[in-house]
C-alpha positions as CSV (number, residue, x, y, z in Angstrom):
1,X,26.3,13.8,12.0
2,X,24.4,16.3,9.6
3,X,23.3,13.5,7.2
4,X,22.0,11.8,10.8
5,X,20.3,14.9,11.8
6,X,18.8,15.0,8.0
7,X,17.9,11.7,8.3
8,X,15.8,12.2,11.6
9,X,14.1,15.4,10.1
10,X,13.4,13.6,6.8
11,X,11.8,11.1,9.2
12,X,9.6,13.5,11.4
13,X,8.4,15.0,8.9
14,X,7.4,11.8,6.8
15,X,5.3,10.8,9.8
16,X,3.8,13.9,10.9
17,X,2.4,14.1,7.2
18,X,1.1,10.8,7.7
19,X,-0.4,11.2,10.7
20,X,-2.1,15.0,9.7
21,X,-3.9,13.6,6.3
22,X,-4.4,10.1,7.7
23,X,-6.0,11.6,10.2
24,X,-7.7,14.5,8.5
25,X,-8.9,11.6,6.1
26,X,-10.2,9.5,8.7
27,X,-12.3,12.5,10.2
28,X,-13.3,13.6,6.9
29,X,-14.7,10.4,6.1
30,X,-16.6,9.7,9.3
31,X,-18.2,13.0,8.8
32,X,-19.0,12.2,5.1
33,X,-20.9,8.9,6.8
34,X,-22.9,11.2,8.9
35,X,-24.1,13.5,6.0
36,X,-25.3,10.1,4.3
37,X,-27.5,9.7,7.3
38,X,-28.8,12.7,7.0
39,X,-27.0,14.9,9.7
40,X,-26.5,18.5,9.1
41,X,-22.7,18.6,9.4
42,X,-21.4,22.4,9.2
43,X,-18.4,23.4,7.6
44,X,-17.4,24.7,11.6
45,X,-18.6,21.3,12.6
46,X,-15.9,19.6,10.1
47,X,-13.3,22.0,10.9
48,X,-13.7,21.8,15.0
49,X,-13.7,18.0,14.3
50,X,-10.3,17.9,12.3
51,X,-8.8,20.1,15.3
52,X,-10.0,17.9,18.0
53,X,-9.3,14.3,16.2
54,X,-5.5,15.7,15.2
55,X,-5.2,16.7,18.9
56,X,-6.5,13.7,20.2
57,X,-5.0,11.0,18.3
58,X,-1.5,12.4,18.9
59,X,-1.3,9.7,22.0
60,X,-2.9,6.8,20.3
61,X,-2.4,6.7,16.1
62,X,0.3,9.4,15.7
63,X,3.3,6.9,17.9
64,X,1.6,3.7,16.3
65,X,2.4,5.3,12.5
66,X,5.8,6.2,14.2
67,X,7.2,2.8,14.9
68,X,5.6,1.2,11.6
69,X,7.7,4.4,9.7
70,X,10.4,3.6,11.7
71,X,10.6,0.1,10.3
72,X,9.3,0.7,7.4
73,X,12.0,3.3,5.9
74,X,15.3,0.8,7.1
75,X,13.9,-1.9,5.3
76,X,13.4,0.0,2.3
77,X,17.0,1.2,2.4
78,X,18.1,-2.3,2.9
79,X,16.2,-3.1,-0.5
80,X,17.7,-0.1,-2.3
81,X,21.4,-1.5,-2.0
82,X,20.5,-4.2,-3.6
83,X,17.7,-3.1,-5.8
84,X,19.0,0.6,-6.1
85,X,16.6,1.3,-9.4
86,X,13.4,0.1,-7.1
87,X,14.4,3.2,-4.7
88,X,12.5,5.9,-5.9
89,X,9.2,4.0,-5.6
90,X,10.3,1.8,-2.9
91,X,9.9,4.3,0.3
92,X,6.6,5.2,-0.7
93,X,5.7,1.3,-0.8
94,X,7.2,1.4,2.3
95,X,4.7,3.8,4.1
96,X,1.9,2.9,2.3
97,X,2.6,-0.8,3.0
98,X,3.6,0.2,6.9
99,X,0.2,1.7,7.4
100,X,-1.7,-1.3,5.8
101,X,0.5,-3.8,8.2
102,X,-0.3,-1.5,10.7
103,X,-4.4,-2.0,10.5
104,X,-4.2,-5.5,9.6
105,X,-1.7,-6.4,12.8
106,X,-3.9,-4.5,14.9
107,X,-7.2,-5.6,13.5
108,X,-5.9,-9.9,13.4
109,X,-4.4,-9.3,16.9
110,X,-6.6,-7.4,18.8
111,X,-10.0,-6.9,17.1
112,X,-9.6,-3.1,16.6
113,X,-9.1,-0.7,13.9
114,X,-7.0,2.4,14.8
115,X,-9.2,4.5,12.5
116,X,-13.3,3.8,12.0
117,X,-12.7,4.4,8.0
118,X,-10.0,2.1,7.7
119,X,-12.9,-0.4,7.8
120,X,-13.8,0.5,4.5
121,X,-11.6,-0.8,1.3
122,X,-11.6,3.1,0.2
123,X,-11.0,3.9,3.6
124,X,-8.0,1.4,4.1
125,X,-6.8,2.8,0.9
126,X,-6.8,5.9,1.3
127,X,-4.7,5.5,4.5
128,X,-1.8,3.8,2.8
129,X,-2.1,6.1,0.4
130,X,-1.5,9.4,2.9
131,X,1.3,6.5,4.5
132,X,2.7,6.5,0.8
133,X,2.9,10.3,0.5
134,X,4.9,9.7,3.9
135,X,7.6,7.3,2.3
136,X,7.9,9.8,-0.6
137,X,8.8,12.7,1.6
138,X,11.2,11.0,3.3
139,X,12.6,10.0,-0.3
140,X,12.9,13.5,-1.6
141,X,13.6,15.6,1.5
142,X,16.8,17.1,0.1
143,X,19.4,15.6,1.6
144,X,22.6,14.1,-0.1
145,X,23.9,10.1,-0.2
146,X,21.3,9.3,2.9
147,X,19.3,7.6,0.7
148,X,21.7,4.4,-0.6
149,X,22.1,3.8,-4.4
């Protein structure tokens, strides 16, 4: 039961890391956007932006990263019994890859994009990226024989 409970903290904490700098990234560059056009954006402006998007994204982005982590990290596990020396990249991959699978289903599907930078190929990446840092905290949270191989 303790590795379980290891397991399931390992988890939360892998997505609410994704979920704070995906979304602080998201915010960050929508408000770089606006100083491009020529809008005075304050440093209070940026920060009381940040506070209301990680608030307010908690009931739309924050479950949506959830269940793609949720997949995401088994199906890495199931590769590292068999690939055991492709572990220690393989749950970053994971969340990186989760998030991009995540804006691509949603975008093919439905016609929307979760995040307004995501549109952008630096935006995209950037978002896998913060997914990535995800996988590898749930790789190195320190636990012992949770992780297989």
């Amino acid at each position: 039961m303790n590795d379980m409970l290891r397991a399931l903290a390992a988890y939360v904490a892998a997505v609410l890391v994704t979920y704070t700098l995906a979304t602080i990234a998201a915010t960050q560059h929508v408000m770089a956007r606006l100083v491009d056009m020529g809008v005075d954006v304050s440093l209070a402006d940026r920060l009381g932006t940040t506070l209301h998007d990680l608030a307010g994204m908690t009931t739309s982005y924050l479950p949506i990263l959830a269940v793609g982590l949720a997949i995401a990290f088994p199906v890495a596990a199931g590769v590292a019994r068999f690939a055991p020396r492709w572990r220690t990249i393989g749950y970053p991959l994971a969340g990186g890859l989760a998030v991009l699978v995540i804006h691509f289903t949603l975008s093919q599907l439905f016609n929307i994009t979760p995040v307004a930078a995501a549109r952008t190929t630096l935006g995209l990446t950037v978002q896998a990226l913060c997914g990535a840092l995800g996988g590898w905290l749930f790789f190195v949270w320190p636990r012992r024989q949770l992780v297989p191989g």
